[in-house]
Structures are given as structure tokens and as C-alpha cells.
C-alpha positions, 0 to 999 in steps of 0.5 A: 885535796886540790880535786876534792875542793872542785868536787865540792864546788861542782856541787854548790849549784846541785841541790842535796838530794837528802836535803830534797827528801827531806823538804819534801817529807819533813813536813809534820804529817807527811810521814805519818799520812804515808804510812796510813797509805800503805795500808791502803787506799784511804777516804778522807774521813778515814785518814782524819780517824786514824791521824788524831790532831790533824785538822782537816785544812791541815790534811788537805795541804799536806795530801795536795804537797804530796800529790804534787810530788807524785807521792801520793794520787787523789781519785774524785768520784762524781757521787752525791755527796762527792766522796775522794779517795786517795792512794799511794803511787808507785814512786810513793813506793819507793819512799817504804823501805827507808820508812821501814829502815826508820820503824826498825831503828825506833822500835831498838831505840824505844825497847818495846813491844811491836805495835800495829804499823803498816810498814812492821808487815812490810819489814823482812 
């Protein structure tokens, strides 16, 4: 018990990396802007569309959190009208197969028929 307890200890000053992905996907529409993402590179408008109930301030914050994570990466073309368009990077990626792991644990718990998801086409 005596190395388990300094084991915890060392670890008091570390943040928990659950509780780190957590903070960083936790927040009301992170997840579900990231599955739109993996269907593709997606315009603003777009991801309003297909994300009812989220208003446009609330995009933006939440697109501009992931993208300072690195999730996310937002390409500006200089056009009249200006148009963004926004994509998942390659450590975005990595955050898919927990997102699978999590649709295949809601489709059980649910007991119902697939619906269309990015992520069902991604699951082996």
C-alpha cells in the first residue's frame, strides 16, 4: 500500500488525461460538430443546417475552442462574400474511434435501428 500512496501522490500534480478530454469535448456541441466533420470539410452554413438549435455565436466558440485544440483547422478564402470553410485535422482523427466505440454503446442501450451517422460507416 505504502508505493500505491506515493504512486497517488506523484500524481496529484498531473492533470488526468480522461478529465483533460473530457474539458476539451465535454462542452454541449463539440461532439456533435466533430461527427459532421468526419463526413467532410463542411462551410459555415452547412454545419448550422445540419446542427439544429445551435446559434451561430455559439458555432463560432465552440469551432474556435477546437481549433485552438488542434481538432479542428478553419481555412479562410479570400472571396467576396468571404466564405470559411472548416475540417478535421489529423489529431482530430484520433478522437474517431472512441466516438465509434461510444455510437456502438448507444445504438445496444437504445435497441433500435442504425441511423445515418458518419462515424456507423467508420465502425468495423
Amino acid at each position: 500500500m505504502g508505493k500505491q500512496m506515493s504512486k497517488m501522490q506523484d500524481c496529484q500534480n498531473v492533470q488526468c488525461p480522461i478529465e483533460f478530454t473530457l474539458d476539451v469535448l465535454g462542452g454541449k456541441w463539440a461532439i456533435p460538430i466533430l461527427r459532421e466533420l468526419f463526413d467532410g470539410t463542411r462551410r459555415t452554413h452547412q454545419l448550422l443546417d445540419a446542427l439544429p438549435g445551435i446559434s451561430s455565436k455559439t458555432l463560432m466558440v465552440r469551432l474556435r475552442e477546437l481549433e485552438r485544440h488542434g481538432l479542428v483547422e478553419r481555412q479562410v478564402f479570400a472571396e467576396v462574400p468571404l466564405h470559411v470553410e472548416y475540417s478535421i485535422t489529423d489529431k482530430g482523427q484520433q478522437v474517431q474511434p472512441v466516438l465509434s466505440a461510444l455510437y456502438q454503446v448507444g445504438q445496444l442501450w437504445l435497441e433500435q435501428q442504425d441511423c445515418y451517422c458518419p462515424l456507423s460507416e467508420k465502425v468495423s
